[in-house]
C-alpha positions in Angstrom: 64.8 96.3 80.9 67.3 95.1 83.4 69.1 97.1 85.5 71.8 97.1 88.1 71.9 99.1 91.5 74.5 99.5 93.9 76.5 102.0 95.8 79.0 103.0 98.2 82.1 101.5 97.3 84.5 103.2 99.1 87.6 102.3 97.4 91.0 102.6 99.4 89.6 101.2 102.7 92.5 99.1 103.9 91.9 98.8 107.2 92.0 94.9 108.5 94.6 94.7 105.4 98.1 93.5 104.5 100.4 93.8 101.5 99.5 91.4 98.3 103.1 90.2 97.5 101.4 89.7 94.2 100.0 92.9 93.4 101.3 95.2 96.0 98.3 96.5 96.6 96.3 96.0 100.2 94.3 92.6 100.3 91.6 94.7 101.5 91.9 96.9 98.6 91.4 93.6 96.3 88.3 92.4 98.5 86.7 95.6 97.1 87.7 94.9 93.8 86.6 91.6 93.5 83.2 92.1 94.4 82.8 95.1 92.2 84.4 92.5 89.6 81.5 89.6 90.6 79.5 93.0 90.0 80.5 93.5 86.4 80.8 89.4 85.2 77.0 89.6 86.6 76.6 92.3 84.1 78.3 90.7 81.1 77.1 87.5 81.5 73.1 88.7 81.9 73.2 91.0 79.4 72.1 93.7 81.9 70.8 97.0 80.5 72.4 99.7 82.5 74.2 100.2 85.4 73.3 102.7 88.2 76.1 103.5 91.0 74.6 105.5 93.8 77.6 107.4 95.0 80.7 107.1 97.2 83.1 105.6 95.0 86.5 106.2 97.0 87.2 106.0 100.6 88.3 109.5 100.2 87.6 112.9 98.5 91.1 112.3 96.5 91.5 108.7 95.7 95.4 107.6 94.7 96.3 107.2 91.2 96.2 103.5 91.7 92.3 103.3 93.3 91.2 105.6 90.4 92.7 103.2 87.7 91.5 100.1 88.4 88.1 101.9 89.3 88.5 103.2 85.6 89.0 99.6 84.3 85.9 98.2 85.7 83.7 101.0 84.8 85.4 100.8 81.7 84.8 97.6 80.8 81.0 97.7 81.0 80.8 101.1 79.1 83.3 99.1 76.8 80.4 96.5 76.3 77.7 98.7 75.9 75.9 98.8 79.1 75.5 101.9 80.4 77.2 102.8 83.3 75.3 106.3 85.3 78.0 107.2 88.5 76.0 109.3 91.2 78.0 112.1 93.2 77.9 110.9 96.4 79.3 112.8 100.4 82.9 111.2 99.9 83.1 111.7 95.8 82.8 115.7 96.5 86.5 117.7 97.2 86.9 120.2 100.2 86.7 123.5 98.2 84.2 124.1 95.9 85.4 124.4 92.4 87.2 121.6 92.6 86.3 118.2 90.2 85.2 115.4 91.8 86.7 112.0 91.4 84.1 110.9 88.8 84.1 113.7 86.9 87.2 112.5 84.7 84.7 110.4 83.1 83.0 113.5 81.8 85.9 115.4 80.7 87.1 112.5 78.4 83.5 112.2 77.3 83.6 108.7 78.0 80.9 106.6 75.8 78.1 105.2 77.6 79.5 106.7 81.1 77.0 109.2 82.6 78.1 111.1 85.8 76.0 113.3 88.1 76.9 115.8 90.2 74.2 118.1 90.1 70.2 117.1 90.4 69.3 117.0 86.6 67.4 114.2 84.5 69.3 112.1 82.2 67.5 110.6 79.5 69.4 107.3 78.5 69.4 104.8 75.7 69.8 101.1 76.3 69.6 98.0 74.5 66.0 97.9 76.5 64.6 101.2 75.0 65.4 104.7 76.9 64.8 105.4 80.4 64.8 108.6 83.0 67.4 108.7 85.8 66.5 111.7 87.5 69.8 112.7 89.8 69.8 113.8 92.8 73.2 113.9 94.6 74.6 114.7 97.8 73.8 118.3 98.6 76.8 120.5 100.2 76.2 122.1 103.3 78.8 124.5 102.5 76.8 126.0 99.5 74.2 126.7 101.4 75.5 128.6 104.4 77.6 131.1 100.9 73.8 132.7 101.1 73.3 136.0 102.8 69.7 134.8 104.7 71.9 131.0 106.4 74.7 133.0 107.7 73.0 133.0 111.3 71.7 130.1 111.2 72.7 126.9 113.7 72.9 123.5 112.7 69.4 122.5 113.0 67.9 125.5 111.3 70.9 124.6 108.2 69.6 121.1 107.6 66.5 122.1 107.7 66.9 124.5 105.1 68.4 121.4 102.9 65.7 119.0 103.5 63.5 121.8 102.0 65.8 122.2 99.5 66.4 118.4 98.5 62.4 118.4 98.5 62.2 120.7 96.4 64.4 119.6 93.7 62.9 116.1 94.0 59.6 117.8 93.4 60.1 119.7 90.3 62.0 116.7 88.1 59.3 114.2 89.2 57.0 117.0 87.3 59.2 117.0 84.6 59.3 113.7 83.9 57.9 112.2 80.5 55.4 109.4 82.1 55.3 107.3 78.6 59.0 106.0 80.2 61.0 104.4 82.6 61.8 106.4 85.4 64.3 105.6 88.2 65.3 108.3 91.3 68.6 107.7 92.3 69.8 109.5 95.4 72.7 110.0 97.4 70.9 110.9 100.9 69.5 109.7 104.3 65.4 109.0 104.4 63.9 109.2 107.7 63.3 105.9 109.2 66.2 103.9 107.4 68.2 101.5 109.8 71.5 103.3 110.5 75.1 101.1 110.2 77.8 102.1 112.2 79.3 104.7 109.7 75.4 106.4 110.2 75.1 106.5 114.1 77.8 108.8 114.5 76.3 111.4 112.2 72.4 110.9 113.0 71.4 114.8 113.7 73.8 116.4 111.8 73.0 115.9 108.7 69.3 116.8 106.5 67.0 113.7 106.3 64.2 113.6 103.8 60.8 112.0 104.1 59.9 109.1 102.8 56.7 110.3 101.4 58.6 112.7 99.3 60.5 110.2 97.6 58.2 107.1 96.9 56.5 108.9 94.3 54.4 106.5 91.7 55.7 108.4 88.9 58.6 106.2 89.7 59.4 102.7 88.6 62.3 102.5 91.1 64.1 104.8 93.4 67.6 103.5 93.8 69.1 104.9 97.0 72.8 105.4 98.0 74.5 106.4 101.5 73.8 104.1 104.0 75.9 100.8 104.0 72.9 98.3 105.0 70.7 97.1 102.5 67.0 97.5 103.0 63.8 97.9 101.5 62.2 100.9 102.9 58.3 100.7 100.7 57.3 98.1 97.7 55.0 100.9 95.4 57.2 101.9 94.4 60.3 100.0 95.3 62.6 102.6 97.4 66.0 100.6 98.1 69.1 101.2 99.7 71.6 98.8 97.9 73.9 99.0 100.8 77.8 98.7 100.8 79.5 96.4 98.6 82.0 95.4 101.0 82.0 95.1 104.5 84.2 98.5 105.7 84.0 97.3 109.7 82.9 95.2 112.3 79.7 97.5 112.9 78.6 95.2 109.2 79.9 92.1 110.4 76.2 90.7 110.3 74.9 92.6 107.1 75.2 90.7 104.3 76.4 92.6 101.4 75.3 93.0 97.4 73.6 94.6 94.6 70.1 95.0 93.3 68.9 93.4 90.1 65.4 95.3 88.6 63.5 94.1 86.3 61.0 96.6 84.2 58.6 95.3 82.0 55.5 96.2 79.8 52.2 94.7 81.0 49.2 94.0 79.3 47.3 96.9 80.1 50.2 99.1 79.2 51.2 99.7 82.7 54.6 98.9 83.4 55.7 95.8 86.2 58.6 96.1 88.8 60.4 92.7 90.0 63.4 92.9 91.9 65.7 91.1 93.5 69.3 91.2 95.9 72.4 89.5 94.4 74.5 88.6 97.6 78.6 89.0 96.6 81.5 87.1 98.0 82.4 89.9 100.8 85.4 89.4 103.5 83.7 87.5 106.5 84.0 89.4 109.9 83.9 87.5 113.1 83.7 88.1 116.6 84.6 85.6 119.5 83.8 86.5 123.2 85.4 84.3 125.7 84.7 84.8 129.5 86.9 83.2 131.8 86.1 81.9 134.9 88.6 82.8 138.2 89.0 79.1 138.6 89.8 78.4 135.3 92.4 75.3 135.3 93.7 76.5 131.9 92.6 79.8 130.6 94.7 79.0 127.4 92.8 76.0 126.2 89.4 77.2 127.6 89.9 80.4 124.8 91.4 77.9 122.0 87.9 75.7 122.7 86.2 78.3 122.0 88.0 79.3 119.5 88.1 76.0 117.7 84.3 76.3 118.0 84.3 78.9 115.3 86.5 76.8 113.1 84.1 76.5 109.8 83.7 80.2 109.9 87.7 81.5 110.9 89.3 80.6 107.2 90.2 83.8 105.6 88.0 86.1 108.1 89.0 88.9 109.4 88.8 88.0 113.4 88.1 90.0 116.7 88.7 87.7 119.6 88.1 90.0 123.1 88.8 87.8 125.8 87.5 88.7 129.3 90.0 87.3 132.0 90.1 87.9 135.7 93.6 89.6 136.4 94.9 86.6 138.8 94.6 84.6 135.3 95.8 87.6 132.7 99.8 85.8 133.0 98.3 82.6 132.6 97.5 83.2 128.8 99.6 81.6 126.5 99.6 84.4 123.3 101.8 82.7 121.1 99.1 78.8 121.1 95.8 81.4 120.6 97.8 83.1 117.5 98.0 79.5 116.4 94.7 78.5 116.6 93.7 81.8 114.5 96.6 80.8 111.9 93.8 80.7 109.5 92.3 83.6 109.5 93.3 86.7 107.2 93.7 89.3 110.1 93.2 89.0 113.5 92.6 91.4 116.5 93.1 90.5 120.2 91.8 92.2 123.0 92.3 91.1 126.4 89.5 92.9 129.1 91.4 92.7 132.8 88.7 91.7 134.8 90.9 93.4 138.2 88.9 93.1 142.0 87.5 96.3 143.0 88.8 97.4 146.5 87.5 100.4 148.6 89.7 103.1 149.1 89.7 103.5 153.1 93.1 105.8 152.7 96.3 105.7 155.0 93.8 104.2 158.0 93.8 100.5 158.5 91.0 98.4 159.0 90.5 98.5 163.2 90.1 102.7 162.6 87.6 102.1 160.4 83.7 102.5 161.5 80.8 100.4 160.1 79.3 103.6 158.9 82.4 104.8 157.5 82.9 101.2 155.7 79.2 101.4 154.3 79.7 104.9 152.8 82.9 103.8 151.0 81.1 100.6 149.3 78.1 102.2 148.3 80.6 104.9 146.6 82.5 101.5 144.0 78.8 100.7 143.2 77.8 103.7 141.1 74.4 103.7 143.3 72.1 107.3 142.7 72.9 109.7 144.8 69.6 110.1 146.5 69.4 106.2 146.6 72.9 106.2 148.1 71.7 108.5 150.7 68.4 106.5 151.8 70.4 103.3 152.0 73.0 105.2 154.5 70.1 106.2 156.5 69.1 102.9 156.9 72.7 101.6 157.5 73.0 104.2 160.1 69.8 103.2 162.5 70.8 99.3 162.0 74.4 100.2 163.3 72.9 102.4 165.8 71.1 99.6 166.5 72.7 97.2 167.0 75.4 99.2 169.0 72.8 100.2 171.3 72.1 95.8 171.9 75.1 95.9 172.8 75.7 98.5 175.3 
């Protein structure tokens, strides 16, 4: 049996984007659709049993008309071809209010043929061209239908996600027990595991949301446990393999170095009747990111053509990227900077970002007294304040300055 894994889409990101005058749609919006498209020709062409999405489809709990259809098409397309297609409910699939459908669920309501959507934990029992596996589901777990119970109502944030990491471990608990061991079983999750490198999207959130344990998930009675949420692949244990597919797509420069995929599992019968686990990560063509630092120097001769050097050093990389070039320039050179010839030597990227960081000479503040009024001491005190010195440190080093101006004043009397 061969099976697909991958997740977090996130549909409708369009930052780092411009209009396609052919489609009229964001050129970011087609980067995502053409990798979810290398996604499905994988598919096709390999003759791929099912195909397991791990949540976050859309970049937003109510994706346009537009992002929905060609989602529709792709998903379509493999059901279409009888691969199996099982879409996970994942944080950014579920609306505000509860009640209210998610963006998958369409598939559902039309009954769509070999499209299996999950927005409750449950275990799906699938047929595929391989033979029939378990998918036991376990998607992201509102907050908000927790804290509707009489016994959360007082409870802080802490205490809350604590209450859902027992909760998630709970559920997890009593499927694996239900699970028929003569088959296939995958986990797929929408959820953050404790000790999983956080991308940028996951710093910001770290603490405020329930982690489960890692133990709790890499159960044998598993043959895979296919993981959605966090946008950096990664392996987090081999027996069983527990695997966060990562992104798709690159969303930001925080996964400018991750390289971006989908997971390819193999499942096979062995000899003594126990079943074997291969697996391997299919790389995509994702939209390059680049960064380019550039210092200047004060007694730069040409600040223009020192930034276009290093620019031009970057050149086999710059084609169709999108391009962050911060440039740190002292402020006697910021005019100096010719905007219009570094635009030009980034002509070939797709989008391009410049920052300039004034590098500007820090002076001390002595007030409306001129230099002759000021003291030694006086002058000490105000420098040690521009260098962000400890307080007690400040005050030992004043001591110090004090006796040797004492000092020496005393020489010289």
């Amino acid at each position: 049996m061969k099976i697909i894994h991958f997740a977090d889409l996130h549909l409708g990101v369009e930052n780092y984007g411009r209009p396609d005058p052919a489609t009229g749609l964001s050129t970011r919006m087609n980067d995502f659709l053409n990798v979810l498209d290398e996604l499905v020709e994988y598919a096709l062409t390999n003759r791929v049993d099912l195909v397991i999405f791990c949540g976050d489809a859309y970049r937003t709990r109510e994706p346009t008309q537009t992002q929905q259809r060609e989602f529709a098409r792709r998903i379509g397309r493999l059901a279409g071809n009888n691969i199996p297609v099982f879409l996970l409910v994942g944080n950014h699939d579920l609306p505000n209010a509860i009640g209210r459908a998610t963006a998958t669920e369409i598939f559902d309501t039309l009954a769509v043929k070999n499209v299996y959507v999950a927005g409750k934990p449950d275990i799906h029992k699938i047929e595929t061209t391989g033979g029939p596996i378990q998918v036991v589901a376990v998607p992201w777990l509102r907050r908000s239908g927790l804290l509707l119970r009489e016994e959360t109502k007082n409870l802080d944030i802490e205490q809350v996600n604590r209450k859902l990491q027992e909760a998630l471990t709970q559920v997890i608990a009593v499927k694996t027990e239900a699970l028929d061991p003569t088959l296939p079983a995958v986990l797929a999750a929408h959820l953050w595991v404790t000790g999983a490198r956080a991308g940028s999207e996951m710093r910001m959130v770290m603490g405020q949301e329930p982690a489960v344990l890692l133990s709790n998930i890499a159960n044998p009675a598993y043959d895979y446990v296919a993981l959605g949420h966090i946008h950096e692949h990664q392996i987090l244990a081999e027996t069983p393999p527990v695997i966060y597919a990562g992104s798709l797509e690159r969303i930001d420069f925080g996964e400018e170095n991750d390289e971006k995929g989908f997971y390819v599992i193999d499942i096979r019968e062995g000899g003594d009747g126990k079943r074997r686990v291969s697996y391997e990560f299919h790389p995509v063509k994702a939209r390059r990111f680049l960064t380019i630092e550039v210092e200047l120097k004060a007694d730069e001769v040409d600040p223009t053509s020192a930034v276009k050097m290093a620019v031009n050093a970057e050149k086999e990389k710059l084609k169709d990227a999108v391009v962050r070039l911060n440039i740190k320039v002292p402020s006697t050179l910021e005019g100096q900077l010719r905007d219009s010839e570094i635009r030009e030597a980034l002509k070939e990227a797709h989008y391009i970002s410049i920052t300039r960081d004034v590098q500007r000479e820090t002076r001390l503040r002595l007030g409306s007294r001129n230099a002759e009024e000021i003291t030694p001491y006086t002058a000490l005190e105000a420098w040690l304040e521009t260098q962000h010195i400890d307080p007690e440190r400040r005050k030992i080093l004043l001591e110090h300055g004090r006796k040797l101006i004492e000092g020496k004043e005393g020489e010289a009397s």
